[in-house]
N, C-alpha and C positions, 0 to 999 in steps of 0.2 A: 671762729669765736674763741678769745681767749678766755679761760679760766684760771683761778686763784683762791687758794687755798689757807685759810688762817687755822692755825692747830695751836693749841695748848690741852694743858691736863684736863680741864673738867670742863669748859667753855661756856664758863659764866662771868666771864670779865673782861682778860686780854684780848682772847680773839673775838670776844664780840663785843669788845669796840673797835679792835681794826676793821672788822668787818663792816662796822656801822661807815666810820671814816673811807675806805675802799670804796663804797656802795656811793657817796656822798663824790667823790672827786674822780671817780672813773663812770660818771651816772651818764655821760655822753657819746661812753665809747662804746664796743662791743668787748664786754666782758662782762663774765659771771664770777660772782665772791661770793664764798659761803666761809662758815667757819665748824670747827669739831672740835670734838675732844679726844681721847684718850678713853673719858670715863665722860658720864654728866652729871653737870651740881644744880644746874638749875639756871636761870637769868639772875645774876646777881641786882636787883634793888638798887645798890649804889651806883652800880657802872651805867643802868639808868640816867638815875641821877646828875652823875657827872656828865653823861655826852648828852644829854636834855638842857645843861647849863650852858651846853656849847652849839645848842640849836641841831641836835641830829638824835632824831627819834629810835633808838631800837629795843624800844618797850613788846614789840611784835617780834622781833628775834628771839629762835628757840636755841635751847643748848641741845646739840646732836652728836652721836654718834661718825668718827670718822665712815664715810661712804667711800666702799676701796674702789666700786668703780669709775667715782667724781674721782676720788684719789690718783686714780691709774691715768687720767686723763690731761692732769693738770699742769699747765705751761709753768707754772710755780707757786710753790707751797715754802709756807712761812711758819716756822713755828716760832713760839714767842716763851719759850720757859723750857730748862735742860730735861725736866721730863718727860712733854712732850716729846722731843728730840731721841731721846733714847728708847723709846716706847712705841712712835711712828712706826710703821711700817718701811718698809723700802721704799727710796725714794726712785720712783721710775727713770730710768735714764733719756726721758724726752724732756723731764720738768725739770726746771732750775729750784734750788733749795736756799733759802734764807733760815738762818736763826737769829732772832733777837733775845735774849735772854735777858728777861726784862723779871722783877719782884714779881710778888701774887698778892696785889694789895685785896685780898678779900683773907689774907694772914696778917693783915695790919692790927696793929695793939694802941691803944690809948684811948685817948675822950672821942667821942663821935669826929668834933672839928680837928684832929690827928689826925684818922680814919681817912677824910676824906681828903685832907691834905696827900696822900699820900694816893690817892687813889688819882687825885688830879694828875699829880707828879707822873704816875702810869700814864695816863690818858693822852695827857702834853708829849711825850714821849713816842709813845703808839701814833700819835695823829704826825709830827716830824715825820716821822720812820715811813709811813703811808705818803704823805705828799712827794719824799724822795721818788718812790714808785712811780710816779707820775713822771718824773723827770729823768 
């Protein structure tokens, strides 16, 4: 069974919508995706929002703590933001390492409809990036 790892700083947005997208297009295979943080902010509301608009539920997804022994385990771990990345732990020499370095649209500024523009923008982005994985 493969395993797959989505890490960012606080794991209330990027990696839990890659995770949502992952869960959604690897739902047939044998593999497990979770995602961590560094730190936890919570379930971001918006990122909700957004991958709700796009038909994939992860209203039940919690924001966690990276698990070093999921961590240790993992055929590949993705992190999605330069902090994560530096703050990771060692990346074990059996897993493969991605970084996407992707904004932290929950640091978005303007009117709500900016906001979310820009959250999509992530989202759109994030979802590409995952269906690659696939291929």
């Amino acid at each position: 069974m493969k395993k797959i790892y989505f890490i960012c700083t606080g794991n209330s947005c990027r990696s839990q919508i890659a995770e949502g997208y992952a869960k959604l297009y690897f739902a047939n295979q044998n593999v497990v995706i979770r995602s961590a943080g560094v730190e936890t902010h919570g379930l971001n509301p918006r990122a909700v929002a957004i991958m709700q608009e796009d038909g994939v539920d992860i209203s039940q997804q919690t924001s966690d703590l990276i698990d070093l022994d999921y961590f240790n385990q993992c055929d590949l771990i993705v992190t999605l933001c330069g902090d994560a990345r530096d703050k990771c732990p060692v990346i074990p020499n059996m897993g493969k390492h991605l970084h996407w370095d992707l904004p932290d649209p929950a640091r978005a500024t303007g009117s709500d409809e900016e906001i979310m523009a820009i959250f999509r923008q992530v989202r759109n982005e994030i979802k590409q990036r995952v269906q690659e994985l696939i291929n």
